[in-house]
VEXDREN-2710 file (C-alpha; in Angstrom, 1 decimal):
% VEXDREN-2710
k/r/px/py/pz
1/UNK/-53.0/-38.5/-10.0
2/UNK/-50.5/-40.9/-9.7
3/UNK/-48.5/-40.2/-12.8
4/UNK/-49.1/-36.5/-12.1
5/UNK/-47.0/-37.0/-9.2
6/UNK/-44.5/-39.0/-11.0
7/UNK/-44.0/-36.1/-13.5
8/UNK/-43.9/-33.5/-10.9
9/UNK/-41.0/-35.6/-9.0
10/UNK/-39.2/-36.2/-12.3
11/UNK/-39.2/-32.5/-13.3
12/UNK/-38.0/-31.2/-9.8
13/UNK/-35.0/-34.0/-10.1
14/UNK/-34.3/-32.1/-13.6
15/UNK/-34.7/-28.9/-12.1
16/UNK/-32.0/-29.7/-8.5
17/UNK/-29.8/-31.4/-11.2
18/UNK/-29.4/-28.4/-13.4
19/UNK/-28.9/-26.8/-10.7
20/UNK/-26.2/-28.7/-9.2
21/UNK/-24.2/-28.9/-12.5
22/UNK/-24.6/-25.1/-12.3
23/UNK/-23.2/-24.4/-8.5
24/UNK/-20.2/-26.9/-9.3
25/UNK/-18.9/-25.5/-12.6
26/UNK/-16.0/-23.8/-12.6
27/UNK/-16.6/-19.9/-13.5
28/UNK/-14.2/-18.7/-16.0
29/UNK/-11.5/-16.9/-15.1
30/UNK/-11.4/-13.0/-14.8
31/UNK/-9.8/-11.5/-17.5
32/UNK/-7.3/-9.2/-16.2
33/UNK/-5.5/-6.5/-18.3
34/UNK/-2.4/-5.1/-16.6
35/UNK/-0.9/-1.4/-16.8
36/UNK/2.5/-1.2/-16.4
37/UNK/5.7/-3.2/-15.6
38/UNK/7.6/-0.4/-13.7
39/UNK/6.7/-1.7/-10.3
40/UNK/8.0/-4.4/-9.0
41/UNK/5.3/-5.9/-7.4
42/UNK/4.1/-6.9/-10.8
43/UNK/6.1/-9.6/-9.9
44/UNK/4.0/-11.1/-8.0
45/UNK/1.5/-11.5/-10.3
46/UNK/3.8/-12.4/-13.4
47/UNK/5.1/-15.3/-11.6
48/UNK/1.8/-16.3/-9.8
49/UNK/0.9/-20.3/-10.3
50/UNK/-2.1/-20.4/-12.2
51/UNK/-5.4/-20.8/-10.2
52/UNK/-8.0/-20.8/-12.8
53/UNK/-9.3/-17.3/-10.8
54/UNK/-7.5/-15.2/-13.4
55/UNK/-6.2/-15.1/-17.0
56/UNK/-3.7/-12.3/-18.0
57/UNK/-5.3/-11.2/-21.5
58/UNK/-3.5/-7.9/-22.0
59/UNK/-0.4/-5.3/-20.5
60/UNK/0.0/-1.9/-21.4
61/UNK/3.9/-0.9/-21.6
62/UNK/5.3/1.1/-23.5
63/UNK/9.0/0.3/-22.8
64/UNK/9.2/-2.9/-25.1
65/UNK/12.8/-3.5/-23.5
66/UNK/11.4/-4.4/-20.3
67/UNK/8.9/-6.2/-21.4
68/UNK/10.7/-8.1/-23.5
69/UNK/12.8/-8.9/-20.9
70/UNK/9.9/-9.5/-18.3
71/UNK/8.2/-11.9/-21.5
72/UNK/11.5/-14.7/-21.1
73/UNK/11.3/-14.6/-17.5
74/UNK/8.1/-15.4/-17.0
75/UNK/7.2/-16.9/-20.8
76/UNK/4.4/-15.0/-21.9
77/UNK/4.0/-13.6/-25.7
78/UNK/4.8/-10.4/-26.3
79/UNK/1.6/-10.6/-28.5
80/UNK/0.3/-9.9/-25.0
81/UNK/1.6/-6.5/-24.8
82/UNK/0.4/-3.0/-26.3
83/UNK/2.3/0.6/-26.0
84/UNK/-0.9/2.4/-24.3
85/UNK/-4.0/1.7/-22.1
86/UNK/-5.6/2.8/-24.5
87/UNK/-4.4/0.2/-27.3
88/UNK/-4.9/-2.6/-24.8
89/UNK/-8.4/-1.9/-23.9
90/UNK/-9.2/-1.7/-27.0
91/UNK/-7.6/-4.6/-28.3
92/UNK/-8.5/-7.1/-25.6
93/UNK/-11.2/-5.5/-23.9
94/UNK/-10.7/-6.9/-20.4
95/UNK/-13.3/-7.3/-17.6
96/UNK/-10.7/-5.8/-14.9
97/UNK/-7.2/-3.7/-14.5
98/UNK/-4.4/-3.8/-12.5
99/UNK/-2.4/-0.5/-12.6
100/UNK/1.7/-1.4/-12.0
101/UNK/2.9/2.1/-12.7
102/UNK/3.7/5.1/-10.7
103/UNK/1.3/6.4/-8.1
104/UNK/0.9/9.5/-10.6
105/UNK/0.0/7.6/-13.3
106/UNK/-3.4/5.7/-11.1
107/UNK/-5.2/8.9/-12.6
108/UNK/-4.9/8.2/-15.7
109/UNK/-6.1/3.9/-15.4
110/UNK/-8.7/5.0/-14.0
111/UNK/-9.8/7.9/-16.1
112/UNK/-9.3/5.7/-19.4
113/UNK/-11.0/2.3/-17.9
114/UNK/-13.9/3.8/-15.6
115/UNK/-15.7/5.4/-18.4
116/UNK/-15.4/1.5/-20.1
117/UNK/-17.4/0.2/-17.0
118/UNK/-13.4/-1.7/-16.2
119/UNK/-12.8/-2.4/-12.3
120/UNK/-9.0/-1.3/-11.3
121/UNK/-7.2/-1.9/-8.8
122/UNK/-4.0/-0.2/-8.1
123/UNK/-0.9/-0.8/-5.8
124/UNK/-0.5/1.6/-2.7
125/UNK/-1.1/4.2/-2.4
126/UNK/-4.3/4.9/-4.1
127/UNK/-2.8/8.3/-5.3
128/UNK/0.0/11.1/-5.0
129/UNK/-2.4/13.2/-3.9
130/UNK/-6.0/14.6/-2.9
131/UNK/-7.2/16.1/-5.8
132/UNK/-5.7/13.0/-7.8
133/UNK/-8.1/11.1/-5.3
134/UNK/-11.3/13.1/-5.7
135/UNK/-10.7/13.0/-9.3
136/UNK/-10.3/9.1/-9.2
137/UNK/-13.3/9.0/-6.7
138/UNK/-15.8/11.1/-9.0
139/UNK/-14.8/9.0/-11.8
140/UNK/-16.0/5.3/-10.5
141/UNK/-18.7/6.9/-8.8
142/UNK/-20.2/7.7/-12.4
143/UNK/-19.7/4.8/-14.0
144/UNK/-20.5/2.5/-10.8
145/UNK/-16.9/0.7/-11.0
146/UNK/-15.0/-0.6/-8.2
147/UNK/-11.7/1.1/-7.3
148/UNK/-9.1/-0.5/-5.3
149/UNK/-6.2/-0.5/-3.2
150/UNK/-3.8/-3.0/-2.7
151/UNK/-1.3/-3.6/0.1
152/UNK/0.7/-6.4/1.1
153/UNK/-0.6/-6.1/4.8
154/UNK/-3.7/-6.9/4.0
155/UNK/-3.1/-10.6/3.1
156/UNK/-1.7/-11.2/6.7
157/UNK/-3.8/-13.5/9.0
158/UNK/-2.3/-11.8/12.1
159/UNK/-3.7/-8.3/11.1
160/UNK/-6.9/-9.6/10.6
161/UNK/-6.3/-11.5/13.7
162/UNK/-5.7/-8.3/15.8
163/UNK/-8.7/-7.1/14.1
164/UNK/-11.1/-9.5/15.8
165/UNK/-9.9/-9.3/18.9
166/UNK/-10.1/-5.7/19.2
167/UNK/-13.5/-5.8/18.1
168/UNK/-14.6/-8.8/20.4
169/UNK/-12.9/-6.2/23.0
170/UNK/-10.5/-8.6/24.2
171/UNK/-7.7/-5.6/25.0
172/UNK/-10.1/-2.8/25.8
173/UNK/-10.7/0.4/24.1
174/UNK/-7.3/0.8/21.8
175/UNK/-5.0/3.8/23.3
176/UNK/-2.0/3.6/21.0
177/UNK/-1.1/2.1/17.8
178/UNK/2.3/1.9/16.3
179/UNK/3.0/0.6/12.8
180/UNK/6.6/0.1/11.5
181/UNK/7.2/-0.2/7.9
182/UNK/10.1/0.0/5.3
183/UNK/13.5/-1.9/4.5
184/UNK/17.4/-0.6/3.8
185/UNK/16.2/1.5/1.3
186/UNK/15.1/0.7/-2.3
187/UNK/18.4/1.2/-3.9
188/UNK/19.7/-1.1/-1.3
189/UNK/18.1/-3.8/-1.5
190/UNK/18.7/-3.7/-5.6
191/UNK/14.9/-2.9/-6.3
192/UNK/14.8/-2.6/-10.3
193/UNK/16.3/0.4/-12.3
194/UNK/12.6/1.0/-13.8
195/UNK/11.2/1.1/-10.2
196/UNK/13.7/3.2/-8.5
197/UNK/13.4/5.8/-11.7
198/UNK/10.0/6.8/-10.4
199/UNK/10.3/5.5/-6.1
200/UNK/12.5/8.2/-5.4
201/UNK/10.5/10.9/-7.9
202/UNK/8.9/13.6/-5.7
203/UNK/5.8/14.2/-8.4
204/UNK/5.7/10.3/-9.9
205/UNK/5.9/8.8/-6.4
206/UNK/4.4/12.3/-4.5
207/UNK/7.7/11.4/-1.6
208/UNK/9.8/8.9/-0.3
209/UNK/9.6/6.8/2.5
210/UNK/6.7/9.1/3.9
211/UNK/4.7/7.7/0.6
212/UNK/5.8/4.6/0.7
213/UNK/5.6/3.1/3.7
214/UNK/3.6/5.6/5.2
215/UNK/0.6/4.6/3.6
216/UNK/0.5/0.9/5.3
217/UNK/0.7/2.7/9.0
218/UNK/-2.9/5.4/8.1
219/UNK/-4.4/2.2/6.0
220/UNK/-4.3/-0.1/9.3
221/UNK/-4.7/2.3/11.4
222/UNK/-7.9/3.6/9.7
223/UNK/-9.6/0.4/9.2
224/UNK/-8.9/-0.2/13.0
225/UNK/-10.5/2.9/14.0
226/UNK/-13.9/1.5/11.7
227/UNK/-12.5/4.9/9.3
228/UNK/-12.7/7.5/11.7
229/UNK/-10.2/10.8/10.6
230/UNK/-7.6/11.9/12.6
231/UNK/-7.9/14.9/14.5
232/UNK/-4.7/15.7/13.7
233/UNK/-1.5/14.5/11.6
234/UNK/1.9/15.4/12.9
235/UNK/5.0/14.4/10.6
236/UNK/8.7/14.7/11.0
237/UNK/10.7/13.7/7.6
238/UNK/14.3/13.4/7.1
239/UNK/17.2/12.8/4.8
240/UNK/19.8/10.9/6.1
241/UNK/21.0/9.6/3.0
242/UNK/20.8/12.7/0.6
243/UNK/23.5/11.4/-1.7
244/UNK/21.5/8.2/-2.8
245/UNK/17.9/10.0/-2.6
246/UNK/18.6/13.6/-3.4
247/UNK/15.1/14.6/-3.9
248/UNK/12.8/12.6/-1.2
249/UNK/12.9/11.7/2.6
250/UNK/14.4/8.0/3.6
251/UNK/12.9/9.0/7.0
252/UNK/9.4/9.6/8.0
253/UNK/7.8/9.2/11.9
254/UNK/3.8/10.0/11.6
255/UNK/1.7/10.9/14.7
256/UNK/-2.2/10.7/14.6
257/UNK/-4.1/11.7/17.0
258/UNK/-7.5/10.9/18.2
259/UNK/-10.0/11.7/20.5
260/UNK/-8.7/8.5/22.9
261/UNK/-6.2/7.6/20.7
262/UNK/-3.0/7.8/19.3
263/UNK/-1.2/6.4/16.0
264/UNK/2.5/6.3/15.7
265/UNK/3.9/5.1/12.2
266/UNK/7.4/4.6/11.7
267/UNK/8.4/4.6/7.5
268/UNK/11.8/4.0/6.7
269/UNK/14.1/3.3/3.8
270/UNK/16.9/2.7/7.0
271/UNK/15.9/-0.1/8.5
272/UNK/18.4/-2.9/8.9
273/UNK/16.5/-5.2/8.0
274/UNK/12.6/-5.9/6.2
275/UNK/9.9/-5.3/8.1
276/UNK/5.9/-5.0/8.6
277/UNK/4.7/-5.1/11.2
278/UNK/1.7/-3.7/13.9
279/UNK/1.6/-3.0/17.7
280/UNK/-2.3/-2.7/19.2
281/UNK/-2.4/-1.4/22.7
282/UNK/-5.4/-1.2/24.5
283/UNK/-6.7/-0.4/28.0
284/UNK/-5.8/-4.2/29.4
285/UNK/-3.6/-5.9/26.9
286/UNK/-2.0/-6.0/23.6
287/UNK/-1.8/-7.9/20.6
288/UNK/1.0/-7.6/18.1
289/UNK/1.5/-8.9/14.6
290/UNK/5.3/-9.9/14.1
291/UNK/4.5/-10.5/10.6
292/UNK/2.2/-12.2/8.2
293/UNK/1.3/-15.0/10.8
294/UNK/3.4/-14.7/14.0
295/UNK/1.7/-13.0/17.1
296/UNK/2.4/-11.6/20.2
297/UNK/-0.6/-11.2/22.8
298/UNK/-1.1/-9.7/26.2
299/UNK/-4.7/-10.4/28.0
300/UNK/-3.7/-10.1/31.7
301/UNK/0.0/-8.6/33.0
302/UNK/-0.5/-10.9/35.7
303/UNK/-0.4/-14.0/33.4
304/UNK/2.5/-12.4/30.9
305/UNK/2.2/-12.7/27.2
306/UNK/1.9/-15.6/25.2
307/UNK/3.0/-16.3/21.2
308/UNK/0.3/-17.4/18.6
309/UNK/0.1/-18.3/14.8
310/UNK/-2.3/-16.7/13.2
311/UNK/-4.8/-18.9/10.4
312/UNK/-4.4/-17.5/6.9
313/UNK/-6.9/-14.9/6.1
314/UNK/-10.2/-15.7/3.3
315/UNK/-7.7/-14.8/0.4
316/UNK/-4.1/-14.9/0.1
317/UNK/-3.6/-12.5/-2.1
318/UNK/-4.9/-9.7/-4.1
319/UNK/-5.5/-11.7/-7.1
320/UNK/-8.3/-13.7/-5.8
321/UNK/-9.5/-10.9/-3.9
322/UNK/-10.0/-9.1/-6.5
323/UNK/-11.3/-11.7/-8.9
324/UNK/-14.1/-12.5/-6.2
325/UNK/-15.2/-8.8/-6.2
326/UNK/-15.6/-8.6/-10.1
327/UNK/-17.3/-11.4/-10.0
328/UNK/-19.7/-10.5/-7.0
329/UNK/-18.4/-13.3/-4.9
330/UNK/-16.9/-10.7/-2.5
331/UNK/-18.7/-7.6/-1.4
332/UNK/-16.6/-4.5/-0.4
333/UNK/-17.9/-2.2/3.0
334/UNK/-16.2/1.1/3.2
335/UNK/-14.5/-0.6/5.7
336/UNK/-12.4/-2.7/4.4
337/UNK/-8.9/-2.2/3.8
338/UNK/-9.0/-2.2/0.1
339/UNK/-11.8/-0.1/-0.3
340/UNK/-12.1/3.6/-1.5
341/UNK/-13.1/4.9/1.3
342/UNK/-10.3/3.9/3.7
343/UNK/-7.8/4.6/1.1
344/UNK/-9.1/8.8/0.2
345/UNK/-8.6/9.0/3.9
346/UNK/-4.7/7.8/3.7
347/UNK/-4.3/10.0/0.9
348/UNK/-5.8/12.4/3.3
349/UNK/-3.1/11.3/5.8
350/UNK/-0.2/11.3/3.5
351/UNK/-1.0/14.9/2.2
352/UNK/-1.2/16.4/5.8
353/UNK/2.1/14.7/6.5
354/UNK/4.0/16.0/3.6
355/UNK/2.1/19.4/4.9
356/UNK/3.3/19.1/8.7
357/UNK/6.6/17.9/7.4
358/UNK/7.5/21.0/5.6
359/UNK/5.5/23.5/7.2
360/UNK/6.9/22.4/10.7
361/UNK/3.4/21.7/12.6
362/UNK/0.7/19.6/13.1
363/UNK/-2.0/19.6/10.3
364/UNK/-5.5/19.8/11.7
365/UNK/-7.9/17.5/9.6
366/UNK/-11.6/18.3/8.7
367/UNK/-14.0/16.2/10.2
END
């Protein structure tokens, strides 16, 4: 019995040890095929410091200039790159996309990687339009994929600040929110030729600063709202500056209205200066996100307001977000600011807004 024991203890030690050696090894890292250098966002991940989460294993762009040029400033082979999705998939067969093109062309990564069983993530919006988003919807429904959205927003630790303390109630039931979002103008601030080709393209971009700004106001707003629809979307769109953008608004003011609520977002290619940021008003207080950390909060009038620094949310960036997902390390609710669901609504939004903008009324939405 003794030595029965003895066995038993030394095969458990075997067993925790394998274990261990298991839980601490590094994973490897997602490999990530990218579609498209023509946004300049891309950026961000080209000249991200390597963090073992992700390995770059493929891009799809046809226009061998820019990449070429993109290959010396950030020192990757052009071995990496391929002149179609298609070529790219094929060649390298990655476990996940990120789509760097024009909002048009999300239809088509999705409709060439989803059938593969591929994950994608695209930059915001999620598409120019609904039936662009049903399409994309049906498509990683079927083949069980994930589909995502990304914004820069999302990475601040004061939104997800604000968040929490509007669900722990801590400035009552929310009565107005107003997001304000946009810069100079793209041209203005000396965005890249390739990008500005398709920015201020009415049918590769679906609008102007309506589209592109826009979409950060309905995301926020939606996931603060736990998805709810508007009632109603009103829009107003203008062009103030028709001899740089001749065929899309530089202007756009977005009402949506709720049963006790109200969303007010402000997209603009004529701000003077960059900005993102989010007001929260509720029944007792507010709470404000200046930017990606700074605060401004409200509990009691009687006590005034007070500044705050918000902690950096769970992931910094996309990237890791969306390596964690693939993964399985991260679960997605259809809450989330990334997800699908949030992100048909804002196309939802964004339609009705183009809708109310032309049409000159408000644009009732179905329930």
């Amino acid at each position: 019995m003794k030595y029965f024991h003895l066995i038993i203890l030394f095969c458990f030690s075997l067993f925790t040890s394998a274990r261990a050696q298991e839980n601490s090894a590094p994973s490897l890292p997602v490999r990530i095929g990218i579609v498209g250098l023509v946004h300049d966002h891309v950026h961000w991940i080209l000249g991200r410091a390597a963090q073992g989460d992700i390995e770059i294993v493929g891009i799809a762009e046809p226009d061998q200039e820019l990449a070429s040029r993109y290959a010396r400033q950030y020192g990757f082979s052009m071995g990496l790159v391929y002149p179609s999705i298609e070529e790219m998939l094929n060649a390298v067969k990655p476990e996940a996309v990120m789509a760097f093109n024009s909002i048009f062309g999300h239809l088509e990564v999705v409709e060439k990687c989803a059938p593969r069983g591929i994950s994608v993530m695209v930059e915001k919006p999620l598409a120019v339009s609904m039936d662009h988003a049903r399409k994309m919807e049906k498509l990683a429904r079927q083949y069980n994929i994930h589909l995502l959205t990304n914004y820069e927003t999302t990475w601040y630790g004061s939104n997800h600040r604000a968040f929490q303390m509007i669900q722990d109630g801590k400035i009552g039931n929310l009565r107005k929110v107003v997001v304000h979002d946009g810069h100079r103008g793209p041209k203005e601030i000396g965005v890249s030729r390739e990008f500005l080709e398709w920015l201020a393209d009415p049918v590769l971009n679906g609008g102007g600063a309506v589209i592109d700004f826009g979409c950060y106001g309905a995301n926020l707003i939606t996931w603060l709202m736990a998805g709810q629809k508007p009632l109603s979307v009103t829009c107003i769109t203008q062009q103030i500056k028709p001899d740089i953008y001749p065929e899309v608004d530089d202007e756009a003011t977005i009402i949506l209205a709720y049963p006790e609520m109200q969303g007010i977002i402000q997209a603009s290619w004529n701000w003077p200066y960059n900005r993102k940021d989010m007001e929260a008003y509720g029944q007792t207080g507010y709470v404000i996100s200046l930017n990606r950390s700074d605060m401004s909060i409200l509990l009691d009038e009687k006590e005034g307001p007070f500044n705050e620094s918000a902690p950096s949310w769970d992931y910094e960036d996309p990237f890791a977000y969306f390596a964690a997902v693939v993964r399985g390390q991260q679960k997605v609710t259809p809450l989330d600011l990334s997800s699908l669901e949030n992100n048909l609504i804002v196309v939802e939004i964004l339609e009705a807004a183009r809708k109310s903008a032309k049409k000159g009324r408000t644009i009732s939405l179905k329930p």
